[in-house]
C-alpha positions, 0 to 999 in steps of 0.5 A: 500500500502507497504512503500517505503523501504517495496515495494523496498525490496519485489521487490528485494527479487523476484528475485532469485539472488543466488550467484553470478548471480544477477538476475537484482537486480542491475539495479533496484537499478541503476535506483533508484539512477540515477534517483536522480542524483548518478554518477553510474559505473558499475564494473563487474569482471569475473561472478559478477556484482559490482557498484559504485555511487556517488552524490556530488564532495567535503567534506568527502565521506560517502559510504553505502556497500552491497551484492545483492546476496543470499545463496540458499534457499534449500528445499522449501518444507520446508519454510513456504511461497515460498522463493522468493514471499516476504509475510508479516506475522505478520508483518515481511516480510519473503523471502530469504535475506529479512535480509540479505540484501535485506532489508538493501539495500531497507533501503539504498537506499530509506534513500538515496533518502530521504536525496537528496530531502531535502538536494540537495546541500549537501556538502559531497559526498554520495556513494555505493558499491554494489556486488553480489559476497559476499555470496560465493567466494568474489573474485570478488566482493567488493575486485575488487571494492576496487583495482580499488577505490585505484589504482586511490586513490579515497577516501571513508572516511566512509563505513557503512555496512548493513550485519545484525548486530542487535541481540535482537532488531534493533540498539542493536549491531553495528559491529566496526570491525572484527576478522582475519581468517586464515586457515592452511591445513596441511599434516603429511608425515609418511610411510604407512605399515601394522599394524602388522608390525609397525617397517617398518612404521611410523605412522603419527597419532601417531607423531603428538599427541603432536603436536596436544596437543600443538596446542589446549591448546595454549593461543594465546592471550588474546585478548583487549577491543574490541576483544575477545581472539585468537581461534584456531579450527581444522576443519577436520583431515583424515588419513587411506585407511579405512582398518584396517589393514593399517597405513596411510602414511599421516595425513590431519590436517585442522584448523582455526584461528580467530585473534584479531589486537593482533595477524597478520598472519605473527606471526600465521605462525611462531608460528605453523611452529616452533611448527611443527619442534619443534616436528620434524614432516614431514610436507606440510603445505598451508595458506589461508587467509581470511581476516585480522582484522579490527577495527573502534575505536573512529570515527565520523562514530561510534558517528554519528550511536550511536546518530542515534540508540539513537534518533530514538529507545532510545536505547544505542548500544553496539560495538562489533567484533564478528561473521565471516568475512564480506566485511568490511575486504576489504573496511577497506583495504583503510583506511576507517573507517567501521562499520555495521549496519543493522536489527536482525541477528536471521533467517538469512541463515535459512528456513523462513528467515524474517525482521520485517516491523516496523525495517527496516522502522526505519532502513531507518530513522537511515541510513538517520539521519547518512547521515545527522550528517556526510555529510551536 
């Protein structure tokens, strides 16, 4: 018979919860919590199902954060196994968000469960926030959480992420903060003409060159101890009617920023707008951003989890910021302290997706043993 931590993910990954549709994933995990006293309120915002739960009223708030939804599994022709009929082969349990994160919520929820049955009366208060709208739009998922959480200025001290942080064996890497992203969609305004006569046109291909040049080879920053340098990548460009005998009227320019706390958005903006008019170049330019940069230094929350990886793997973990944007980027926003935490990254969105049994058996064992350092 599977463990429980093994049983709760196996139940979780059969249902097919491809964002946003959670596929009852979360009444699963409902009931488990309810049934050892969490205080649960469930948040639904326009097509995702979002919940809150606690247990306990005083001393600091610790809160464990995942996502029930999935990418798409694609062909399933392709995958080994069926990507939603969890298998264990060689003891790694395969399936779609078997690592990212069924599993670490499995892994969550049953350390949870542990920890109220020896420790009842546990002064700090324990809590989740669970989504299912993280994998695609993330408009309605833990952003909508944490508005509500703060319009009434309820506390959460500490927030451990389960999203797959490990890189070569469990614990090896801890997420204590990430990276910025903003993306600029820039539009060149020149005349369309035809190329044999360039003078009754303005070809924006051409004005923007050394706008381009400049945009690449500029050092943005140079990052700190805890982040890497500023990157900066074009994306796409598009220009032309697909003629050859046609200059383009508009030159399309979208790139993107990965920003360290060295930088805001506001800088990054007046930066390459000044550029833009500097090269005295027609232009529309639209910002999106994604998420601003987080970053937990010296915390009870990062020594609570480095003394956990250390006790129960004999592992000394590395803090890191690398990889893309996850949900900590709102949850940050509360002036909580976030980390993430969970199994090896290695499989995740890809065919054959898997976890390895013995990991998040063990990771069940981290996340109650930093229950403990933190909220007793």
């Amino acid at each position: 018979m599977d463990c429980p931590v093994i049983q709760l993910a196996k139940e979780l990954i059969s249902r097919p919860s491809i964002s946003p549709d959670d596929q009852g994933c979360q009444d699963l995990l409902i009931e488990r919590l309810n049934n050892v006293g969490f205080i649960v309120e469930k948040m639904p915002f326009g097509d995702t199902l979002n919940f809150w739960a606690y247990r306990g009223q005083d001393g600091k708030t610790l809160a464990f954060a995942g996502h029930t939804d999935v990418v798409p599994a694609g062909d399933p022709n392709k995958w080994k196994t069926e990507p939603f009929t969890p298998v264990i082969i060689n003891q790694h349990l395969h399936g779609r968000g078997a690592a990212d994160m069924k599993g670490s919520i499995a892994a969550m929820v049953v350390a949870a469960e542990r920890f109220v049955a020896k420790h009842p009366n546990h002064t700090g208060r324990l809590a989740f926030l669970i989504t299912s709208d993280e994998e695609a739009k993330a408009t309605h998922g833990t952003v909508k959480v944490v508005e509500a959480l703060m319009a009434r200025h309820e506390p959460v001290d500490y927030c451990l992420v389960g999203e797959p942080s490990s890189q070569s064996a469990l614990g090896d890497i801890v997420k204590n903060g990430r990276r910025g992203s903003i993306t600029a969609n820039l539009t060149i305004i020149g005349i369309q003409g035809h190329v044999a006569y360039p003078h009754l046109a303005d070809n924006p291909v051409h004005r923007a060159t050394h706008f381009l040049q400049e945009l690449v080879t500029t050092t943005w920053d140079e990052g700190n101890q805890y982040f890497p340098a500023t990157s900066m990548q074009i994306a796409n460009i598009q220009a032309g009617t697909g003629a050859n005998n046609v200059i383009p009227g508009e030159l399309n320019v979208q790139f993107n920023f990965r920003f360290s706390t060295e930088l805001t958005d506001t800088i990054i903006k007046e930066r390459v707008t000044e550029m833009l008019d500097r090269h005295g170049l027609n232009y529309h330019l639209d910002w999106v951003l994604s998420g601003q940069p987080f970053l937990t230094g010296e915390s009870k929350l990062v020594s609570a989890t480095v003394q956990a990886i250390q006790e129960l793997t004999g592992r000394t973990t590395s803090l890191s910021t690398s990889g893309g944007t996850s949900d900590g980027r709102f949850i940050a926003q509360m002036g909580t302290h976030v980390i993430e935490l969970g199994p090896l990254n290695a499989t995740i969105h890809k065919v054959d997706e898997c976890v390895s049994v013995d990991d998040l058996q063990k990771l069940a064992l981290i996340y109650e043993r930093i229950m403990e350092l933190l909220i007793l």
